[in-house]
N, C-alpha and C positions, 0 to 999 in steps of 0.2 A: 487594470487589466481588462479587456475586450473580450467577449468570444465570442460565436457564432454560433448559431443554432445547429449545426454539424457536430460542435463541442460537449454538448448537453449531455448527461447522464443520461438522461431518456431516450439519445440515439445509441448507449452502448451495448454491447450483447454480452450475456450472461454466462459463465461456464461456471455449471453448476447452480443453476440457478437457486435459491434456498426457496423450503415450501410456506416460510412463512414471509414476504418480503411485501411490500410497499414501495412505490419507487412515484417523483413529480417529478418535473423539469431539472432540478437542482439539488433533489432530496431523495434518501433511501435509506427507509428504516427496515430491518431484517432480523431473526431467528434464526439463528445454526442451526444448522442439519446434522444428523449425531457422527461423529467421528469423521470430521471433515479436515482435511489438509494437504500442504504442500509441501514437497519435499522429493531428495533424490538421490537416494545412495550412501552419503555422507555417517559412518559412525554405526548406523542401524543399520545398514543392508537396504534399505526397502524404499521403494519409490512411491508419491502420493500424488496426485491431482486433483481430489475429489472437494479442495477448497472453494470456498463461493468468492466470486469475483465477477464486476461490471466491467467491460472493458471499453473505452472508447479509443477507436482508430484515429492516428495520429500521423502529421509525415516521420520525416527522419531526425527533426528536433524540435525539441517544448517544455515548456515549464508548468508543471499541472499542480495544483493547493487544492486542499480537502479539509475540511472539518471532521476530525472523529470522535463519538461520542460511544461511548462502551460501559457495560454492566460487569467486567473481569471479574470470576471468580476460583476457574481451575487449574491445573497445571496446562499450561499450552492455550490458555484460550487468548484470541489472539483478535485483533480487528488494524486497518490500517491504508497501504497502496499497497495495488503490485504492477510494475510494468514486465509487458513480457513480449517476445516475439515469438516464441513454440513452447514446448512443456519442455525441454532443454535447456532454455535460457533467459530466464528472467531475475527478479528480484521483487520482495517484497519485506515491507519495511509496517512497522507502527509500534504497539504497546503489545505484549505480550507476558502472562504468568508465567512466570519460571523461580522454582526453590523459594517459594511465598510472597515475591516481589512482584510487582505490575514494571517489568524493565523496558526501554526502551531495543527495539530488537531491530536487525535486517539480517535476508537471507540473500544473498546474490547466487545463482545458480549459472552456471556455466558448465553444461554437462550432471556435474557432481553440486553441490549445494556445501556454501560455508554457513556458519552462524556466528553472529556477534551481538553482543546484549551490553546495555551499559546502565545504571543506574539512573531513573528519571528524576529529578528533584520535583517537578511543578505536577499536576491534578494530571493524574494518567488517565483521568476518564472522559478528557476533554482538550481534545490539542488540534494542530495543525498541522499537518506535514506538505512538505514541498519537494518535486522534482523536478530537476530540469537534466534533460539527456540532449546533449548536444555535440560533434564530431568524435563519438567513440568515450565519451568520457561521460556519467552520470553522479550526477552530486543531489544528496540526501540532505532536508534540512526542517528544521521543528519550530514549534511555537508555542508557547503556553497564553498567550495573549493577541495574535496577528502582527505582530508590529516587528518583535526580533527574532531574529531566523537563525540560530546557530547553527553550523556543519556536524552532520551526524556521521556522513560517509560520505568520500570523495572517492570515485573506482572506474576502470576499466570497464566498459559494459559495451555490449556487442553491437556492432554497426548492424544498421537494418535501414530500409529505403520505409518503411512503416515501422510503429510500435500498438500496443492497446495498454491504455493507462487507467487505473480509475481504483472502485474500493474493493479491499479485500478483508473476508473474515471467517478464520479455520474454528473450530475446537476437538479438537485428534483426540482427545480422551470422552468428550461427552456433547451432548445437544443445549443449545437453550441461552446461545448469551447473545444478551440487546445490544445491539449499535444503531445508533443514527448518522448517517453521513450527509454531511451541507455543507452549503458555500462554497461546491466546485469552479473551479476555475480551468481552464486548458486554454493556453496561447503559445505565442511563438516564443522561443526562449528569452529570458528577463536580461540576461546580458552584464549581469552585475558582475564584479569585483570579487575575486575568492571571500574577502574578507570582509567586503559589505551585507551586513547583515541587517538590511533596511528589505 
């Protein structure tokens, strides 16, 4: 996969920036900020933004990979991607504590915010995730190794003539969990086969 210097972590912009963060060309190592997340309504009543998130501007389709590396320790702590076009509607995906598990999570928000979690078999504290959003349709996909990419979530997700992709990491109950994010990638969408997972 190819990028361009357009693509780079270090051209994305910050919401929320975290006060403890590091950031190189391809690399960004950070500290949650205490009681940080995203969220919108769903079950709790209450809306969130205050998660930390790199965003890099994209057209209207692309396939972006990320390395995420995490210290998981509390209920809700969370590190991963999120793409989003407004605080209305995005989605964010990666590893997250929930009921003493490190689960495999995504949040799709359209307006209101769903949740889905599934059991990770391989090293939750070291994976790869992939997205590619291409005509209205965004597909979610993981890696314990780089090589196989199984389908996490296939979904509806909102047309937009731009997107901002990149890393995301909440912990809504407390401050202080490590992540390192590497070997970003963002190009034009991969083109694959639902079921090629090459």
């Amino acid at each position: 996969m190819n990028e361009s210097k357009n693509t780079r972590l270090s051209n994305g912009i910050w919401l929320n920036k975290p006060k403890a963060c590091s950031q190189e060309a391809d690399k960004v190592s950070l500290v949650t900020d205490e009681k940080t997340d995203f969220w919108r309504e769903t079950f709790y009543g209450f809306t969130r933004d205050s998660g930390h998130f790199l965003g890099v501007r994209t057209g209207s389709a692309f396939t972006a990979q990320l390395r995420i590396q995490g210290s998981y320790e509390s209920l809700y702590d969370q590190a991963g991607m999120m793409v989003r076009v407004d605080d209305s509607h995005w989605l964010k995906a990666g590893i997250e504590i929930s009921d003493g598990h490190a689960m495999l999570s995504s949040v799709l928000t359209n307006e209101k915010s769903d949740w889905s979690t599934a059991i990770y078999d391989e090293n939750p504290r070291d994976l790869w995730l992939r997205i590619t959003v291409e005509s209205g349709v965004l597909r979610l996909q993981v890696s314990s190794d780089k090589k196989t990419w199984p389908l996490v979530r296939l979904t509806p997700f909102y047309v937009s003539d731009h997107y901002f992709v990149g890393p995301m990491a909440c912990t809504p109950e407390r401050s202080g969990l490590k992540v390192t994010f590497s070997e970003w990638v963002l190009t034009a969408p991969l083109g694959k086969a639902l079921h090629d997972l090459s």
